[in-house]
N, C-alpha and C positions, 0 to 999 in steps of 0.2 A: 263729284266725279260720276259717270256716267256709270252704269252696273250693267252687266254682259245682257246680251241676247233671250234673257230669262225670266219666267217670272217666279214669285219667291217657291222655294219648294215644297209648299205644301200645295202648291197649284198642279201638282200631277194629279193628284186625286179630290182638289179642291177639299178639304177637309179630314174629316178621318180616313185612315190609309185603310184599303179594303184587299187585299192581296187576295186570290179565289186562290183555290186548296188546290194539290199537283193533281187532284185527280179532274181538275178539267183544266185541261191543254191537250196541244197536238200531238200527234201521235207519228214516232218516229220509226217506222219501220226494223225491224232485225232482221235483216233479206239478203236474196244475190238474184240476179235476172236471167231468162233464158231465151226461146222465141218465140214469136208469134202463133199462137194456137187458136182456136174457137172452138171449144165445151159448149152444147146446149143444155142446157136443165141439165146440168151436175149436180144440185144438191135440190133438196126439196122444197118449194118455197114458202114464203107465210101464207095467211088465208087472207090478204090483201091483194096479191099480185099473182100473174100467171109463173108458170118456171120461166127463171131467169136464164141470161146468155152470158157466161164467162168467156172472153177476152184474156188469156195469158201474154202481161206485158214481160215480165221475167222470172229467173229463177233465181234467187236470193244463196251465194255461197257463203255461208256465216261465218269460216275461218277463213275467210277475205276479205269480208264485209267492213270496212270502215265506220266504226260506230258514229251516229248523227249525221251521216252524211246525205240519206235518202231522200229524194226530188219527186215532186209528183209536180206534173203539169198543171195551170191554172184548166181547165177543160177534163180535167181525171182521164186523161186516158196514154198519157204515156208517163215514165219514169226512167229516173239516173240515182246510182248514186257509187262513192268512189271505193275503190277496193285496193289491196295490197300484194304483193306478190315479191316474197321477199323483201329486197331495200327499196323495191320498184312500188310507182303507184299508176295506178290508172284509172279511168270511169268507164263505167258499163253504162250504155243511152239504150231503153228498150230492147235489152239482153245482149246488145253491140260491142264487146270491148275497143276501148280504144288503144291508144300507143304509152306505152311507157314511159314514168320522167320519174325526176326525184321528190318532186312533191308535187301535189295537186289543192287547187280553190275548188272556193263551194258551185258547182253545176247551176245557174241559170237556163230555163226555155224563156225564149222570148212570149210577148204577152198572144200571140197568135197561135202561138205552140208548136210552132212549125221547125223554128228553128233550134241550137242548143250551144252554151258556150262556155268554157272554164278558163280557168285562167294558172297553167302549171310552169317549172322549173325544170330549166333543165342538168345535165348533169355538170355542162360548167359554172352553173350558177345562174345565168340570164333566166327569164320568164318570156314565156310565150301567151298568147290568147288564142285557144284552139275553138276556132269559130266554124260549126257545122262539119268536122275531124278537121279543117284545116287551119293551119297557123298563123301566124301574122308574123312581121320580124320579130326578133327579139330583141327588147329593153332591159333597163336596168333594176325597173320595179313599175308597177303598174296602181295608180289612184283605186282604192276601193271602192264598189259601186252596186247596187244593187242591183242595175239592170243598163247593158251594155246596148240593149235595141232598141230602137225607136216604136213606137207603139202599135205601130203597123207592122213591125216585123221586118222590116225593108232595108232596114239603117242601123249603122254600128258604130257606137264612138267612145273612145276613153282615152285617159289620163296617163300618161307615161312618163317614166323617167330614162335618161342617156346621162350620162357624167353627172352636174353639177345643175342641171334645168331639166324643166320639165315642158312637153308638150302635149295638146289632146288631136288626136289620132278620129279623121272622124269620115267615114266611107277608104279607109285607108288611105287617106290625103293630114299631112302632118301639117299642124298651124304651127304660128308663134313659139318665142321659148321665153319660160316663165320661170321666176325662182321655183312656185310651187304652182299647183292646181291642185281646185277639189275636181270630183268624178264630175264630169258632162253631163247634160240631159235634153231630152227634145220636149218639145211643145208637142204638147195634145194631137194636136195635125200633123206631127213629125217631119214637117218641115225646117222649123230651125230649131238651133242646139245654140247650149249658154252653158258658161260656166267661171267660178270665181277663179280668178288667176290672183298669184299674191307675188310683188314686187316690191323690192327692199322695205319689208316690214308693211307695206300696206297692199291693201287688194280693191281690185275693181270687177266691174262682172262682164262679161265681153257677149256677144249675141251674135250669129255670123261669121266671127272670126274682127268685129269690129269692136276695141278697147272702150268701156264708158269711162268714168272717171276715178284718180283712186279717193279711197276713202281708209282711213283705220280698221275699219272692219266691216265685212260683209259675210255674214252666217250664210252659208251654201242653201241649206235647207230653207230659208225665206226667199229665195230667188224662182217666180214661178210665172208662168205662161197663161195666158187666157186660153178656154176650150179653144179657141180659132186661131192663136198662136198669134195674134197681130200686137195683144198689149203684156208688158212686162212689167212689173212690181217686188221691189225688195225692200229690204231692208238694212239702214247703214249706220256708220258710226263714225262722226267727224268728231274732235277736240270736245270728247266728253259727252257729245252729244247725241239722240238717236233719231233718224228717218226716214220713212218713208219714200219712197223712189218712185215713184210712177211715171212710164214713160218717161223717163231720162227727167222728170222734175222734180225734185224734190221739194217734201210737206215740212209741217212744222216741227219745231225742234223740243222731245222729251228726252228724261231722263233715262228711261231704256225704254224697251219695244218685250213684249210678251212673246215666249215661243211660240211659232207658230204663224206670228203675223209677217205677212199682211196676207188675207184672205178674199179669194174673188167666188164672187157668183158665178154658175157653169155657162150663162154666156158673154163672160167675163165686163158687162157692166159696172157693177157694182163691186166695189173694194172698201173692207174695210180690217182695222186693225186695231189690239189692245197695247195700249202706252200709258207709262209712270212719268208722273211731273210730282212732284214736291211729295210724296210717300202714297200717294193716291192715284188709285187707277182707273183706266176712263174706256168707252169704246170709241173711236174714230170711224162714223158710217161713212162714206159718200164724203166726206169733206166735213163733215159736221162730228163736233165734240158733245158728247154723250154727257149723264152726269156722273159725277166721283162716286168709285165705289171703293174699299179696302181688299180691293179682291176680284178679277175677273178670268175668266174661264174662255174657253177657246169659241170664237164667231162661226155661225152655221147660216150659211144661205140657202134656201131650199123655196122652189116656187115663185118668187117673187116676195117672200120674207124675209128676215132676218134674227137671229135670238143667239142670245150666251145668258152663261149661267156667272151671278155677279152674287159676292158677300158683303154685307153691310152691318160690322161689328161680331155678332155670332149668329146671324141667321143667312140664309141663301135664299135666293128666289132666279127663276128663269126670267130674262126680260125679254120680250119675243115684241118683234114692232115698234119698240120704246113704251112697253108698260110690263110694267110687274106680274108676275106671278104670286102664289101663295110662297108664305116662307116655308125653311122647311131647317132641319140643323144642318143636312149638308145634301150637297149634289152632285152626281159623279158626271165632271164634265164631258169624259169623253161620251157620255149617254145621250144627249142633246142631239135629238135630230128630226126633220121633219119626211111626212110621206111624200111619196113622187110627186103628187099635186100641191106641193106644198100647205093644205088644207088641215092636215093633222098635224100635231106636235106631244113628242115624246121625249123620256125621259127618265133614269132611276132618283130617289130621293132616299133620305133615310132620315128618323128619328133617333131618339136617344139608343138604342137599341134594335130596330126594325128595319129594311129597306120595303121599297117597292118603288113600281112603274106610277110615274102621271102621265095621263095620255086627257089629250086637250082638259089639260086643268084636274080633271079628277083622278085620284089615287086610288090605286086597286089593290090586290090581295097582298099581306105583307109577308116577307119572308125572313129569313136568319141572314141572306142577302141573294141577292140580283145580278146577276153576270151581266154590267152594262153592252158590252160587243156583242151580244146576242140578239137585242132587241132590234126586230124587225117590222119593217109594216110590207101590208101584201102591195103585189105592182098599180091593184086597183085602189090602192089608200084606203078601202074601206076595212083592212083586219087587221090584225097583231099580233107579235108571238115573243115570247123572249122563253128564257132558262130560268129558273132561280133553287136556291139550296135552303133544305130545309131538315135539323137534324141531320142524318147521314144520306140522306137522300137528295136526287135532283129533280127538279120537278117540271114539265113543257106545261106553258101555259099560252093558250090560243084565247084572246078577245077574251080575256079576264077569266077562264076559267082553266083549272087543270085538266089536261090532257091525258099523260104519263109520270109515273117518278121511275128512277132510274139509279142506278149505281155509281154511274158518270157519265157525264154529257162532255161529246167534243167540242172543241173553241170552232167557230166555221161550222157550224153544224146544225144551225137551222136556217131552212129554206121553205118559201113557196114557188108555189105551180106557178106557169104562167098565166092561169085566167084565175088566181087567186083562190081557187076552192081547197087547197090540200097543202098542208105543210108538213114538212118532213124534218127528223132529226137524227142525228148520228148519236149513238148514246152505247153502253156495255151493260152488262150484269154479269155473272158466277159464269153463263154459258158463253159468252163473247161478245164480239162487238155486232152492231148490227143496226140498221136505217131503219128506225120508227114515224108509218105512215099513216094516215085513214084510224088513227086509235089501237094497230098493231103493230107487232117487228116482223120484219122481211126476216130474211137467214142470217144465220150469224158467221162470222168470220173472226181469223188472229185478233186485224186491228183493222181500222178503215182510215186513211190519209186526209185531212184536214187542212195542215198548212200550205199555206198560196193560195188562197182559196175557196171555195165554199168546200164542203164537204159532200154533199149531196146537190148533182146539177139536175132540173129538171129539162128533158129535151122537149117535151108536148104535154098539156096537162096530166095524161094516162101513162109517160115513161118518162124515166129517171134512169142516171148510171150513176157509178162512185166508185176509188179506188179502192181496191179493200185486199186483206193479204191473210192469203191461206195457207199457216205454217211457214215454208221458205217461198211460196208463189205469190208474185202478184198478179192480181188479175182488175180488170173491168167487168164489173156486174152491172146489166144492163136491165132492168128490170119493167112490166108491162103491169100496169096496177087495174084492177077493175074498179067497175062504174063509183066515183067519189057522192058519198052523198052530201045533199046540198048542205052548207054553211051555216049554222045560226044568223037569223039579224039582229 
């Protein structure tokens, strides 16, 4: 029999489980919002940057404040998040309260940041979607979704339920009625939207509002769009069996299909996917079967390349192009990625004991371990930076050397410039939190806001903003750096 949409569980971390310690994660505000203010050089700045411009997005009421509920925008510069008032709830959008229900969803901006949406109850029970303060009808229950906008910001669609079926809701025009639906989504171009509809025990994936075929199962999550929205690729499950979908044809038939697949290149030519036949896993490029591994790791297209990270008994290696890498004892899949120009190839590894970075083949400094979501390469391909933990300490390492150590480093919290000279990290110590740039800390603040996001955007090589919260205030700090010196080669 065919085994779900997965592959075995120790494929999350491909090998030994590496969980990073609470002190690096995002940082969830204890706030309430007020209005729009502009402070110049309020507080003093580092000996990197000129005095900064604070930007008050709100005022944080903390016996209102609904714990975990804080939103920063992907662009750091507006925020929501939900509060209480008595049995009543509501959200406050850039210090704005809104209207009162009996219960409120987690606050989405759309990915242009323009727009804001929640999704609350009302007091007879029905739910609304309060899209930009205004509502939609009310249903019966609404498909969860991470993100109700189309990528441009322009377009809105979701999942609903009325009695006994469900429909998706998509510019406020209502499709089809389906037993069930997962949450809608658009293509890259934001021109069409898809999504699984499930009818008497089986699902198909519809495109347009136009039904494919049913199948036993179709994971939501493997149904995805080419950058140009023209080609589609999922992933399915007939009488035990699993496959690939491409453009409405279906590939050959394994045993299951690995999380994640099927994966395209960003100008959606190239598709390829990891699949189980007889206890052995394989990578499927382009139409071509790869060879057996005991073990594969998630596919990364970058450049006009190709690599995943494959185990063979008890060692791992990257196979980037169809050749091997060095072994290693294990490798953190989600770490696997190449630079813009697809030219460089990176990666964390670890030994019996040790982590570190391989960047094109060679292994660099080792640590107690490596925050794989860190590792970044600059827009020029030619630099590098990642986090990693060492004793009780964190430490920025730029192009193989250390940087800074620190107290704790935020998740999203390293970046470069755009002309690649200067990286920046969100990091705390004993005095607070604060942006480490040019080899010093700017000012420090409560906390500075990470998730959705990077944490530190750069606007021009020499200024940078980020959200950061002073006490019960949030603000945008806008910051103006002097002259960067040049780069090591």
């Amino acid at each position: 029999m065919g085994s779900p949409y997965a592959t075995p569980e120790a494929d999350v971390t491909l090998g030994v489980v590496m969980s990073l310690p609470k002190r690096f994660a995002h940082v969830a505000f204890p706030l309430t919002l007020g209005v729009l203010l502009v402070v110049s050089g309020c507080s003093a700045g580092g000996p990197s940057s000129t005095p900064a411009q604070e930007t008050v997005v709100l005022t944080i009421d903390t016996d209102r404040l609904i714990d975990g509920t804080f939103v920063g925008s992907a662009n750091r510069r507006r925020a929501a998040f939900s509060a209480k008032d008595g049995d009543s709830r509501y959200v406050v959008v850039d210090g704005q309260e809104g209207p009162r229900y009996s219960r409120i969803g987690t606050v989405q901006f759309s990915a242009d940041n323009l727009r804001v949406a929640y999704s609350a109850q009302r007091d007879d029970g029905r739910v609304v979607l309060v899209v930009d303060g205004a509502e939609t009808p009310p249903y019966d229950a609404f498909a969860p979704s991470a993100s109700i906008f189309s990528p441009d910001g322009l377009r809105v669609a979701y999942g609903a339920q009325t009695g006994d079926s469900w429909t998706v809701v998509v510019d406020g025009v209502e499709g089809r009625r389906h037993d069930g639906v997962d949450p809608p989504f658009f293509s890259p171009d934001s021109r069409r939207v898809a999504y699984v509809a499930h009818e008497g025990g089986q699902a198909r994936v519809v495109v347009d509002g136009e039904a494919g075929p049913l199948y036993d199962r179709v994971p939501s999550p493997s149904v995805r769009f080419s950058a140009d929205g023209r080609r589609l690729a999922y992933a399915a499950e007939l009488e035990d069996t699993w496959r690939i979908v491409v453009d409405g044809a279906p590939g050959p038939a394994f045993d299951s299909m690995g999380r994640g697949s099927p994966y395209m290149s960003s100008d959606g030519s190239r598709i390829a996917y990891r699949a189980q036949r007889d206890d052995r896993w394989v990578a499927v490029i382009d139409g071509e079967i790869g060879p057996a591994y005991d073990q594969i790791g998630d596919i990364v297209f970058g450049g006009g390349r190709v690599a995943y990270p494959a185990r063979r008994d008890d060692r791992w290696t990257v196979v980037a192009d169809g050749r091997e890498g060095l072994p290693y004892a294990n490798i953190i899949a989600a770490s696997v990625r190449f630079s813009a120009d697809g030219r460089r190839l990176g990666y964390v590894a670890r030994n019996s004991v040790r982590s570190f970075v391989v960047i094109d083949g060679v292994a660099g400094l080792a640590f107690d371990q490596v925050s794989a979501s860190s590792l970044v390469f600059s827009p020029d391909s030619r630099r590098f930076a990642y986090v990693a933990l060492e004793g009780e300490r964190w430490a920025l390492i730029v192009d193989g050397r250390i940087e800074g150590r620190f107290d704790e480093v935020f998740e999203n919290g390293v970046s470069f410039s755009p002309d690649s000279r200067r990286v920046a990290v969100a990091a705390r110590d004993d005095d607070g939190a604060f942006v480490f740039v040019d080899g010093k800390p700017l000012r420090r603040y409560s906390a500075i806001a990470t998730s959705g996001g990077p944490a530190v955007v750069f606007d021009a090589p020499d200024r940078l903003h980020y959200l950061a919260a002073r006490g019960d205030t949030i603000v945008v700090v806008e910051e103006r750096l002097q002259e960067a010196a040049e780069p090591p080669q």
